[in-house]
N, CA and C atoms as an extended XYZ file, in Angstrom:
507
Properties=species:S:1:pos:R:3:atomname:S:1:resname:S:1:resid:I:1 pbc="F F F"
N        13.867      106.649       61.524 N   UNK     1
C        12.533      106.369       62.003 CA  UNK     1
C        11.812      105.500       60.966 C   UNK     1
N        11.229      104.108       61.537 N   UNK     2
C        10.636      103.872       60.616 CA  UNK     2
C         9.089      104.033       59.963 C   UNK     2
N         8.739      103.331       59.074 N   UNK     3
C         7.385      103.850       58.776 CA  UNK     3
C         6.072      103.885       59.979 C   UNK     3
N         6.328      102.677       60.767 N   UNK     4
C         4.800      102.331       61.788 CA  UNK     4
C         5.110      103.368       62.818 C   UNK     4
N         7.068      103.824       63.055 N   UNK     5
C         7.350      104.838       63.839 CA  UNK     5
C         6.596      106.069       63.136 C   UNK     5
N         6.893      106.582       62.851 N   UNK     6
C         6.071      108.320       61.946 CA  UNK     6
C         4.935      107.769       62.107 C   UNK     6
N         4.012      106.991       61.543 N   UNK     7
C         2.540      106.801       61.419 CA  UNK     7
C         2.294      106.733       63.151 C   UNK     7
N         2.627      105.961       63.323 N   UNK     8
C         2.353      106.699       65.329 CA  UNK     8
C         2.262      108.026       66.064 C   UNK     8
N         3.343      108.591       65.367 N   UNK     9
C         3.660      110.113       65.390 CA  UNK     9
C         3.021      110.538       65.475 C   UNK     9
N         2.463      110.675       63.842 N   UNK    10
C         1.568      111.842       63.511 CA  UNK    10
C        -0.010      111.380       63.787 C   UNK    10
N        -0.493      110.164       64.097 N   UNK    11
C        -1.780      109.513       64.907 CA  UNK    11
C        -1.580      110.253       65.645 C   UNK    11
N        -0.725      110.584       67.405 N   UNK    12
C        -0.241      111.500       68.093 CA  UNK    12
C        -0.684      112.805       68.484 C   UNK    12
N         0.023      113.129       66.878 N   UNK    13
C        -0.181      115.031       66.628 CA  UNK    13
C        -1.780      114.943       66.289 C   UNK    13
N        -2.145      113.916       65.061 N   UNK    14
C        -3.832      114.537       64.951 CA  UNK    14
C        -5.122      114.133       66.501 C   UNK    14
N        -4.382      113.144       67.407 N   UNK    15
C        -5.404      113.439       68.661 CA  UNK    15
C        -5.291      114.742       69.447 C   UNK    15
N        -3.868      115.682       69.468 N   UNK    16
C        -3.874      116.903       69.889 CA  UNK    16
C        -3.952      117.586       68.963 C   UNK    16
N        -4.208      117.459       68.106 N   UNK    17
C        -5.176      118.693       67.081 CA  UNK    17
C        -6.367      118.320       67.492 C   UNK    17
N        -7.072      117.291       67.131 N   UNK    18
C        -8.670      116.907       67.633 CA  UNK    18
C        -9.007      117.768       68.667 C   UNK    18
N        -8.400      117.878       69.645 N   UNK    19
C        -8.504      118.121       71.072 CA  UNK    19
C        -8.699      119.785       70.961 C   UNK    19
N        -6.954      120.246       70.219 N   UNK    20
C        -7.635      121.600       70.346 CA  UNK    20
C        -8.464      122.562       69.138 C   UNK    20
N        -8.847      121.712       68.249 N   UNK    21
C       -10.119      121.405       67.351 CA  UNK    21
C       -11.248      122.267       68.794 C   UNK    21
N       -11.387      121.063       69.134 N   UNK    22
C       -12.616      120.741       69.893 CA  UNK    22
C       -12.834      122.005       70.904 C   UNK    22
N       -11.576      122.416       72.060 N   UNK    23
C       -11.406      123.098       73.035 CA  UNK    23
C       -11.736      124.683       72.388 C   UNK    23
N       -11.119      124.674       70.915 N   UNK    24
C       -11.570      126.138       70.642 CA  UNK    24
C       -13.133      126.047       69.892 C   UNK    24
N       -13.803      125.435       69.918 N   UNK    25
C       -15.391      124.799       69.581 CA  UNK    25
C       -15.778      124.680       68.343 C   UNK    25
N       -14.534      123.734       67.692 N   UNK    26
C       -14.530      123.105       66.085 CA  UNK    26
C       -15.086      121.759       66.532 C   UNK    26
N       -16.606      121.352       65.662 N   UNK    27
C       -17.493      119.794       66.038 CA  UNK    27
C       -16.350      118.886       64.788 C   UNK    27
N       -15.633      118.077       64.965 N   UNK    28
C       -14.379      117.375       65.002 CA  UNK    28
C       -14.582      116.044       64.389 C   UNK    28
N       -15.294      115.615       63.070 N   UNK    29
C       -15.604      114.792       62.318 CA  UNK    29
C       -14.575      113.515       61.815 C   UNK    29
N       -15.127      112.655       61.037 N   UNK    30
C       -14.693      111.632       60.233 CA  UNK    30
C       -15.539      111.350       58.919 C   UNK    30
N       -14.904      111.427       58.124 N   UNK    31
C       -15.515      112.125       56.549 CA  UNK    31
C       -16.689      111.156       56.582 C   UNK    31
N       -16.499      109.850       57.098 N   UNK    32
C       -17.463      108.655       56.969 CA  UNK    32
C       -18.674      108.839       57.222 C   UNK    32
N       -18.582      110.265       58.264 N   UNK    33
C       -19.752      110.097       59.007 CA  UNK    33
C       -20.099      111.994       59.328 C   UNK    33
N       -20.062      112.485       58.074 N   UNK    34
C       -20.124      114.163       57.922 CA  UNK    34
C       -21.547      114.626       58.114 C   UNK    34
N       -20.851      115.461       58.752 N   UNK    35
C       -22.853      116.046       59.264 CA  UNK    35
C       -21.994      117.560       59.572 C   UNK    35
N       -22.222      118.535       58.193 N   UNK    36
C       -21.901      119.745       58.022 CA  UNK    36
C       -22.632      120.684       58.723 C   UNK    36
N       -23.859      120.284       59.341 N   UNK    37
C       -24.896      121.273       60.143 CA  UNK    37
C       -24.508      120.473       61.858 C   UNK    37
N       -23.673      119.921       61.936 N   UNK    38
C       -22.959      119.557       63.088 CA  UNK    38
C       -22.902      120.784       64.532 C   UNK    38
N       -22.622      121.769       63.601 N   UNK    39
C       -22.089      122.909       64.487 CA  UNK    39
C       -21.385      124.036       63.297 C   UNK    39
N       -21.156      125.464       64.148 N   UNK    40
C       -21.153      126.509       62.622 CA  UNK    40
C       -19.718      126.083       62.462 C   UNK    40
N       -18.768      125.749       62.735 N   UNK    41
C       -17.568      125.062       62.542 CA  UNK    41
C       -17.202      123.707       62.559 C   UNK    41
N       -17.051      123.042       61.315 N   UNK    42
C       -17.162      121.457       61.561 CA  UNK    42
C       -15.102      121.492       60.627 C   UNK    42
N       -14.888      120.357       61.634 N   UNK    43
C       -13.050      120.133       61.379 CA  UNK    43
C       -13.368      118.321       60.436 C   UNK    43
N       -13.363      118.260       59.127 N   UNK    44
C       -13.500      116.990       58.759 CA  UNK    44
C       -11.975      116.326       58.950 C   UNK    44
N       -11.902      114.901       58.657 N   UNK    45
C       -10.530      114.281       58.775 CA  UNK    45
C       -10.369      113.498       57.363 C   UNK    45
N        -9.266      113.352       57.474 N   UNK    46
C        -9.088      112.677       55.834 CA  UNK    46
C        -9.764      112.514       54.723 C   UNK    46
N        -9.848      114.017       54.473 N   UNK    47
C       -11.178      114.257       53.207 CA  UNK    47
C        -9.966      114.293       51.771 C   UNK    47
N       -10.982      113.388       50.877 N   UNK    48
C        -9.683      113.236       49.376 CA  UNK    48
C       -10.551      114.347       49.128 C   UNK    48
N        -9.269      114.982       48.404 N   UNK    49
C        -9.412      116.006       47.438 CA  UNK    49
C        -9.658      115.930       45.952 C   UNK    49
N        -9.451      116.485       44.812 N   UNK    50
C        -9.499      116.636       43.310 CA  UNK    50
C        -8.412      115.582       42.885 C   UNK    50
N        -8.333      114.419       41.844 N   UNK    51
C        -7.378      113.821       41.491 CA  UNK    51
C        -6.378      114.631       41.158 C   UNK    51
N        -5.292      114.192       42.093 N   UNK    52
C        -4.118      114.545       41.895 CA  UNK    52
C        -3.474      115.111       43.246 C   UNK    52
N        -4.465      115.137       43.962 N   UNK    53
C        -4.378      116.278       45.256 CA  UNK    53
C        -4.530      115.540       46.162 C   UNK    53
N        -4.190      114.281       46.566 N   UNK    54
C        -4.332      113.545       47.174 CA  UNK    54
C        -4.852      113.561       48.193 C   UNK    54
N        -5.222      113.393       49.906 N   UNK    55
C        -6.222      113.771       50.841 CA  UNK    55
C        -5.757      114.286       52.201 C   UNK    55
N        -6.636      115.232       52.557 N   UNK    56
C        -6.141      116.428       53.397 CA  UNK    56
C        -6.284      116.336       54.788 C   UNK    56
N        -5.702      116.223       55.673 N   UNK    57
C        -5.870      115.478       56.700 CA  UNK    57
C        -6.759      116.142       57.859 C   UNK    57
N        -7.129      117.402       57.434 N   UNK    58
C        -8.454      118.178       58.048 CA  UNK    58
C        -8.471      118.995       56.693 C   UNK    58
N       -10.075      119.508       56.323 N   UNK    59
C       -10.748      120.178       55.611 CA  UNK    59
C       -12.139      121.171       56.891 C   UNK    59
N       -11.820      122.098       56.923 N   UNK    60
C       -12.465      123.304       57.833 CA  UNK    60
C       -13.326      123.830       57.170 C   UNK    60
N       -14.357      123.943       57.947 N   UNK    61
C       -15.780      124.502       57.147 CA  UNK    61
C       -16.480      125.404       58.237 C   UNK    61
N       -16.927      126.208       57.629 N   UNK    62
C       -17.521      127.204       58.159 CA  UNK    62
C       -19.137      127.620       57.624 C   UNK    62
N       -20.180      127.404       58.269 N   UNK    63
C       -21.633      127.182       57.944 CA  UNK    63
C       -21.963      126.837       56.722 C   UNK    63
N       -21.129      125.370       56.829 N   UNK    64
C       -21.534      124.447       55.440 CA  UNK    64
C       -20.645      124.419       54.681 C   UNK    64
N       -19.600      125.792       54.351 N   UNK    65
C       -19.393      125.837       53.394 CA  UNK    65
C       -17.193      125.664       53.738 C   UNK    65
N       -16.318      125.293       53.039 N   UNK    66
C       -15.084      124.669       53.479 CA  UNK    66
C       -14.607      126.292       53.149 C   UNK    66
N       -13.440      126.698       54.131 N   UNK    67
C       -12.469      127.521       54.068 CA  UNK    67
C       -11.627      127.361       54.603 C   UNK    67
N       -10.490      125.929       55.023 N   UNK    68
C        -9.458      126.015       54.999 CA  UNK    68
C        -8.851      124.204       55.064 C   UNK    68
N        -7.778      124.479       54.964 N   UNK    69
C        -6.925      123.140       55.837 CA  UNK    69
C        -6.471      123.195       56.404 C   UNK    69
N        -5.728      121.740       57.129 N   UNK    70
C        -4.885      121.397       57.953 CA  UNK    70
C        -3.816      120.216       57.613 C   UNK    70
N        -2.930      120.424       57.259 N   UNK    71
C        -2.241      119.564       57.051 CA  UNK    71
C        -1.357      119.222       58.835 C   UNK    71
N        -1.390      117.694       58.935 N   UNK    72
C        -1.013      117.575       60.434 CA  UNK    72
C         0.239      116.911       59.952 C   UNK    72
N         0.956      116.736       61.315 N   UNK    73
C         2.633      116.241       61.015 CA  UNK    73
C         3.020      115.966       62.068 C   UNK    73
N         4.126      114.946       62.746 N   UNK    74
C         4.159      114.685       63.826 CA  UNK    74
C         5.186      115.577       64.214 C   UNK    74
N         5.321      115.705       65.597 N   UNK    75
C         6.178      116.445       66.179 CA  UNK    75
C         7.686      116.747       65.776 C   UNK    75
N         7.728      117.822       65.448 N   UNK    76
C         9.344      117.693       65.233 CA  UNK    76
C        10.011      118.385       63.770 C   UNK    76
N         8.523      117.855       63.000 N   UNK    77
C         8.937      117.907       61.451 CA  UNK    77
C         8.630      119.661       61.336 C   UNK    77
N         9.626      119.618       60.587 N   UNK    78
C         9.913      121.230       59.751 CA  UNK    78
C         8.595      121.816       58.987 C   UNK    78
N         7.437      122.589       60.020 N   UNK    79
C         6.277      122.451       59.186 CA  UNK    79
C         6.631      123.263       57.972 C   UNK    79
N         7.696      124.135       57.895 N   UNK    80
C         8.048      124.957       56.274 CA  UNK    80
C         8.083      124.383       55.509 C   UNK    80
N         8.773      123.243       55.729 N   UNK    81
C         9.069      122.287       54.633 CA  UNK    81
C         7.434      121.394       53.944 C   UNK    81
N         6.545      121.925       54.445 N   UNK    82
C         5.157      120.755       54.286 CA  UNK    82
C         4.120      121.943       53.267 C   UNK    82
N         4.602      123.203       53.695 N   UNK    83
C         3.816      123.834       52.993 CA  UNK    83
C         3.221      124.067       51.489 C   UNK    83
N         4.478      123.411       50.816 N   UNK    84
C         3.578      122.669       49.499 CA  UNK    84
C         2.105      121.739       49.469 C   UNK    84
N         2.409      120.758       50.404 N   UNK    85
C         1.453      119.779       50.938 CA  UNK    85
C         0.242      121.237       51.151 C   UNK    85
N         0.261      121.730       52.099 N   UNK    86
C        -1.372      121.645       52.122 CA  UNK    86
C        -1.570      122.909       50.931 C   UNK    86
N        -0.902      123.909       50.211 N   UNK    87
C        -1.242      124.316       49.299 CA  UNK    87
C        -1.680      123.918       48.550 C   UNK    87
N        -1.467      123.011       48.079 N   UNK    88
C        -1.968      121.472       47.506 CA  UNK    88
C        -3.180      121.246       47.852 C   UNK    88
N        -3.532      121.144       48.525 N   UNK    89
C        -4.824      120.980       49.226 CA  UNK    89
C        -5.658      122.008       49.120 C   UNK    89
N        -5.472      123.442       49.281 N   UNK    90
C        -6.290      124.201       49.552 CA  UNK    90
C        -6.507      124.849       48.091 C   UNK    90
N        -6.387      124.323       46.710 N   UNK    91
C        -6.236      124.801       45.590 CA  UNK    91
C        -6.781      123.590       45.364 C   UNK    91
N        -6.894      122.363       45.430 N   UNK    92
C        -7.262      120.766       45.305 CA  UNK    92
C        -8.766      120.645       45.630 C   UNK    92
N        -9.707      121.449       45.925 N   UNK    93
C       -10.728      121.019       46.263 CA  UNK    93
C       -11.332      120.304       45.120 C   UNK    93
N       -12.283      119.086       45.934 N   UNK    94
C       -13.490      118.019       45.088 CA  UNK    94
C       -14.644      118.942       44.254 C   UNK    94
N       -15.009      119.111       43.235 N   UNK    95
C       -16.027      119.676       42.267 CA  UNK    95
C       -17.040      119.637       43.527 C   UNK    95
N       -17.471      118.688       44.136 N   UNK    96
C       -18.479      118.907       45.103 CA  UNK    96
C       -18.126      119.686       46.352 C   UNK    96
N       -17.567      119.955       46.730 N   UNK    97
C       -16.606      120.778       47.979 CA  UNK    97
C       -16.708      122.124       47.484 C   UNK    97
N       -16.363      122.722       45.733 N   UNK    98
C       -15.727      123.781       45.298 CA  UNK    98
C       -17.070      124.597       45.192 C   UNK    98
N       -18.385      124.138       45.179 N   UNK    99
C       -19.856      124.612       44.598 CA  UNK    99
C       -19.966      125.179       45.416 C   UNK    99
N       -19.307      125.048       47.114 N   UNK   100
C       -20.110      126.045       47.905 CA  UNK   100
C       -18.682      126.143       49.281 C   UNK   100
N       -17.668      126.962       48.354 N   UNK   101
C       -16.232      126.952       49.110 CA  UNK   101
C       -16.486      128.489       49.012 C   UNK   101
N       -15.606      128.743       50.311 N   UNK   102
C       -15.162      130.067       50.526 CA  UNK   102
C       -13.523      130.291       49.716 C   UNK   102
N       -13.636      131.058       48.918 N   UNK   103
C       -11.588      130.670       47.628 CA  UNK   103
C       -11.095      132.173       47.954 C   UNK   103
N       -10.180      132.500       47.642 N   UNK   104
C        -9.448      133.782       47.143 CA  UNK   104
C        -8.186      133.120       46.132 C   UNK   104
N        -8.184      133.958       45.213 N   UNK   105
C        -6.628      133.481       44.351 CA  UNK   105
C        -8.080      131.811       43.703 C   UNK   105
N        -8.722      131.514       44.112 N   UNK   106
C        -8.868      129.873       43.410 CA  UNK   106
C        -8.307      129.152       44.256 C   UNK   106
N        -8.105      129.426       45.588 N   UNK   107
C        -7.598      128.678       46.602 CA  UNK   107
C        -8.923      128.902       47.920 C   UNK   107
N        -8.523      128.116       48.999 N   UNK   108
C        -9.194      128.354       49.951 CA  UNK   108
C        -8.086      128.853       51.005 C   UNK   108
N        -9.001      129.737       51.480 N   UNK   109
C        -8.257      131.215       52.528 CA  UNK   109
C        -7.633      130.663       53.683 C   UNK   109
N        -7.508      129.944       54.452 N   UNK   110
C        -7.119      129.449       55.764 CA  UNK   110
C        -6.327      128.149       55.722 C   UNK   110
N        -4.801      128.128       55.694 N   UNK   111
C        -4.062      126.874       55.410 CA  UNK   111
C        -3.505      126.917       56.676 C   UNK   111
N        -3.304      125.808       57.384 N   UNK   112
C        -2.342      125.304       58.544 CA  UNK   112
C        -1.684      124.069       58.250 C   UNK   112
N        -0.378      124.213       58.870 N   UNK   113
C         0.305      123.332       58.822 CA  UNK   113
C         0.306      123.156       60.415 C   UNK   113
N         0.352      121.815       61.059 N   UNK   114
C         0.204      121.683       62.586 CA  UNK   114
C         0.829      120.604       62.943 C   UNK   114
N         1.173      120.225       64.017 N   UNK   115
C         2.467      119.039       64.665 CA  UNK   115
C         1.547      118.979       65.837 C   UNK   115
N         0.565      119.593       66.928 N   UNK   116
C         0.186      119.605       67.739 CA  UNK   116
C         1.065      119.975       68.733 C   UNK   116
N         1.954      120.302       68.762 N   UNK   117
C         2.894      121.284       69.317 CA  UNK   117
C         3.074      122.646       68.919 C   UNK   117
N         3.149      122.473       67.638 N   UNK   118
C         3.455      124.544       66.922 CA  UNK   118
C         2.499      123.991       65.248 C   UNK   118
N         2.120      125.388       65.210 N   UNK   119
C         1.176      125.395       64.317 CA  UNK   119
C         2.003      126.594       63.129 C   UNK   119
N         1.731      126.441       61.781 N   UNK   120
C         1.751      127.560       60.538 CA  UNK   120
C         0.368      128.000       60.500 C   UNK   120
N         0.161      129.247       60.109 N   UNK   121
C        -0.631      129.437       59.785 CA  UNK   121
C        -0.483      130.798       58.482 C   UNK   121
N        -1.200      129.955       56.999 N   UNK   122
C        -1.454      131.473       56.513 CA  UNK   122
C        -2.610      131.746       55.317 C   UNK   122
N        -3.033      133.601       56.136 N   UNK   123
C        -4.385      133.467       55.438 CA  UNK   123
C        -3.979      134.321       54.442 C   UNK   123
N        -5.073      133.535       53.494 N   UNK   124
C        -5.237      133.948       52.396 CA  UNK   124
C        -5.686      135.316       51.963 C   UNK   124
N        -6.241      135.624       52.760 N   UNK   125
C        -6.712      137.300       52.843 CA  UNK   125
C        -5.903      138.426       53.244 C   UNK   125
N        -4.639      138.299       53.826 N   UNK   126
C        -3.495      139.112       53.927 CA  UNK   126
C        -3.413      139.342       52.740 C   UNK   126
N        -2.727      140.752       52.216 N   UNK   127
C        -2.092      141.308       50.992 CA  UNK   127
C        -1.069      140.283       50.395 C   UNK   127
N        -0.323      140.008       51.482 N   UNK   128
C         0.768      139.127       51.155 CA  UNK   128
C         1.163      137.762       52.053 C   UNK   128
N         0.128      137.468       51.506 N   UNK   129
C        -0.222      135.883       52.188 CA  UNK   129
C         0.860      134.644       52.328 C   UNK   129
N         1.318      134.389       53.666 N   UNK   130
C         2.530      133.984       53.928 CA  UNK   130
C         2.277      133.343       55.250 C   UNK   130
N         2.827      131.757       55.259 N   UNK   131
C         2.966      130.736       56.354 CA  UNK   131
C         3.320      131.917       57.706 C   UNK   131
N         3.106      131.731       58.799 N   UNK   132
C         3.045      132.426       60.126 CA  UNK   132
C         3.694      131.086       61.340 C   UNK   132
N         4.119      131.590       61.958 N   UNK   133
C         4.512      130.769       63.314 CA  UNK   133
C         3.472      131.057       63.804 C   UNK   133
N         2.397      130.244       64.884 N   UNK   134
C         1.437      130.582       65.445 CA  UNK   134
C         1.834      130.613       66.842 C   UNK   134
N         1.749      131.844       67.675 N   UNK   135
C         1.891      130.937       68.931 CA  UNK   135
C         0.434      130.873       69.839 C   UNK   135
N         0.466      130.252       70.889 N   UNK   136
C        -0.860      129.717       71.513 CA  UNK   136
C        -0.694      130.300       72.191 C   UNK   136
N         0.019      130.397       73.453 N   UNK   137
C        -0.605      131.214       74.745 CA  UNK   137
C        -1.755      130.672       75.157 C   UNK   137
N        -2.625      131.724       75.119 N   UNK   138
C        -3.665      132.005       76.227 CA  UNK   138
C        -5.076      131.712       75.084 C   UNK   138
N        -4.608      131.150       73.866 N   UNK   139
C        -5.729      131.147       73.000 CA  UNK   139
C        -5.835      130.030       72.125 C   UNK   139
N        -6.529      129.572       71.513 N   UNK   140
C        -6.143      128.638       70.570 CA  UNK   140
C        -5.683      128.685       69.626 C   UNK   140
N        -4.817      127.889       68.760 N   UNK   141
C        -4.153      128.060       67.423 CA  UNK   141
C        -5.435      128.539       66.331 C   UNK   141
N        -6.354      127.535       66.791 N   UNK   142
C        -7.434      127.668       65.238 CA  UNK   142
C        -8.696      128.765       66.040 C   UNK   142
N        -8.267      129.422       66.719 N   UNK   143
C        -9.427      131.033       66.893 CA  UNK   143
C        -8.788      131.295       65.833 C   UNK   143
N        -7.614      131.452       65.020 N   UNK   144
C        -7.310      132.224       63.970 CA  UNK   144
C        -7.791      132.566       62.668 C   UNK   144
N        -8.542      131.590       62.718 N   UNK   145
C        -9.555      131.042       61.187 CA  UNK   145
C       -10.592      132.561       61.512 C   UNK   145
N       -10.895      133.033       62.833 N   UNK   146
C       -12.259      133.729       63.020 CA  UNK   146
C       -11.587      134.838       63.249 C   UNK   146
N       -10.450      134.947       63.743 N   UNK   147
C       -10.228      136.128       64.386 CA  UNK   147
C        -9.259      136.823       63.079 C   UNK   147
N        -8.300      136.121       62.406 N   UNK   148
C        -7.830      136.731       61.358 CA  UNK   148
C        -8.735      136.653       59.955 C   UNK   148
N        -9.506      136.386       60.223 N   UNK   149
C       -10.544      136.513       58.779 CA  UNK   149
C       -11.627      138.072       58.509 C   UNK   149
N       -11.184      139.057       59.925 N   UNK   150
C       -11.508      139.974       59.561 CA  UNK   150
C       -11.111      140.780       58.415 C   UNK   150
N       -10.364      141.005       58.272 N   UNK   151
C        -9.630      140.784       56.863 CA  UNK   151
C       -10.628      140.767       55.127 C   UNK   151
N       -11.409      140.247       55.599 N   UNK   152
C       -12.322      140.096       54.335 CA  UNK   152
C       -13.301      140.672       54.472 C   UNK   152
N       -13.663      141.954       55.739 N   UNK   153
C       -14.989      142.656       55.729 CA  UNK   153
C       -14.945      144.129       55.647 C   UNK   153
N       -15.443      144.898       56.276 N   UNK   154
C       -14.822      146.167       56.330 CA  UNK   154
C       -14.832      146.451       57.539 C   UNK   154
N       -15.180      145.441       58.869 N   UNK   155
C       -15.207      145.933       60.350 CA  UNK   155
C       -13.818      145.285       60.731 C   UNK   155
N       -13.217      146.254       61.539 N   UNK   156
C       -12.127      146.422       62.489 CA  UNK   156
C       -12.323      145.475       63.996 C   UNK   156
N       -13.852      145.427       63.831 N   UNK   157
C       -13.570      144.477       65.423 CA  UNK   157
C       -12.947      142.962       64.846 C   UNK   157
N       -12.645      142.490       66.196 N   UNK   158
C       -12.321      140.864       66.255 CA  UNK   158
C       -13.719      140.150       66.198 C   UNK   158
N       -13.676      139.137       65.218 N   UNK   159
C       -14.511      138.579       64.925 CA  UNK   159
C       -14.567      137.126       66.271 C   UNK   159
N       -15.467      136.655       66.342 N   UNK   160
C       -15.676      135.577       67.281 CA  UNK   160
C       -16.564      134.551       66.279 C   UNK   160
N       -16.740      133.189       66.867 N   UNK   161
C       -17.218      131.658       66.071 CA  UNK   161
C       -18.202      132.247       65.646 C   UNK   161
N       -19.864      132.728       66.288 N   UNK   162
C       -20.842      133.333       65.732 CA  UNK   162
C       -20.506      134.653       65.216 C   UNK   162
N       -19.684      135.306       64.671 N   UNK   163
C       -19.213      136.956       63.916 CA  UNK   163
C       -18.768      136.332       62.835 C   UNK   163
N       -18.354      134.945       62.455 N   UNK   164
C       -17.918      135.210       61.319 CA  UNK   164
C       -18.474      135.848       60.195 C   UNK   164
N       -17.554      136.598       59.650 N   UNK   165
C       -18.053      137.865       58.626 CA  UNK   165
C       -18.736      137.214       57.239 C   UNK   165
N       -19.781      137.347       57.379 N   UNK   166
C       -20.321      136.552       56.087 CA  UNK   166
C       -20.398      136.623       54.926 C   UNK   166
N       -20.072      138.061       54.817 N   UNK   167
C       -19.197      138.991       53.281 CA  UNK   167
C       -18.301      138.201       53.223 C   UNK   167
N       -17.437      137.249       53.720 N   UNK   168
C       -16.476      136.604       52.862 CA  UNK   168
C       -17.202      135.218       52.306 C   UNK   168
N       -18.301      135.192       52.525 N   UNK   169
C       -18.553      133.686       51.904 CA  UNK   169
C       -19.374      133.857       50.856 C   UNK   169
């Protein structure tokens, strides 16, 4: 495959991430043009990170403040194999990003790896925090950011977009 092949690809995979960004009610940005009071969930796109950490192809924020990534990939690719990549990322935050981040470990809690076909997902707030196969069904990949982030409170219900538990921020 060559290079303009993959860069097509994964253009591809990030319009069906956008999409189901959007469908599960993430306001679905371009760093150029960030407006963090957008909505209580804003999905940025190609936000650079800390030198060295090169730039993350979604950065997830939650009322203002960033708690996770997305590293996207085009269809096909071995998202196990990428999970360095966005660890990278979610330990990489910008000095201006880090002043008002949601971290655990010095990382940020919510990493995905995504193809727009099958998604990783793993939070940081598990005991033993570990990449996940996501499957979709009947729900969206990224309800997971809200619904597995109970985890960081002391209530047992499922959290929803307005529940996020604000003891974790």
């Amino acid at each position: 495959m060559t290079d303009e092949e993959r860069l097509a690809a994964e253009q591809r995979a990030r319009v069906l991430i956008d999409r189901q960004l959007s469908d599960a009610g993430w306001v679905v940005q371009d760093r150029r043009s960030l407006n963090l009071f957008a909505g209580q969930g804003v999905a940025v796109r190609e936000v650079i990170m800390a030198k060295g950490h090169g730039r993350a192809d979604y950065l997830i924020y939650i009322d203002q403040a960033a708690v996770g990534v997305i590293e996207a990939k085009p269809a096909g690719t071995t998202l196990s194999g990428v999970e360095w990549q966005s660890s990278m990322y979610a330990e990489g935050l910008a000095a201006e990003v880090r002043l008002k981040a949601v971290t655990t470990d010095g990382r940020l809690p919510f990493v995905f790896e995504a193809s727009g076909s099958e998604t990783h997902f793993t939070n940081g707030y598990d005991p033993n925090p570990r990449a996940r196969h996501q499957k979709s069904q009947n729900r969206s990949r990224y309800d997971w950011v809200y619904n597995e982030s109970e985890g960081c409170n002391d209530s047992n219900q499922s959290q929803s977009a307005t529940q996020f538990p604000h003891s974790c921020i």
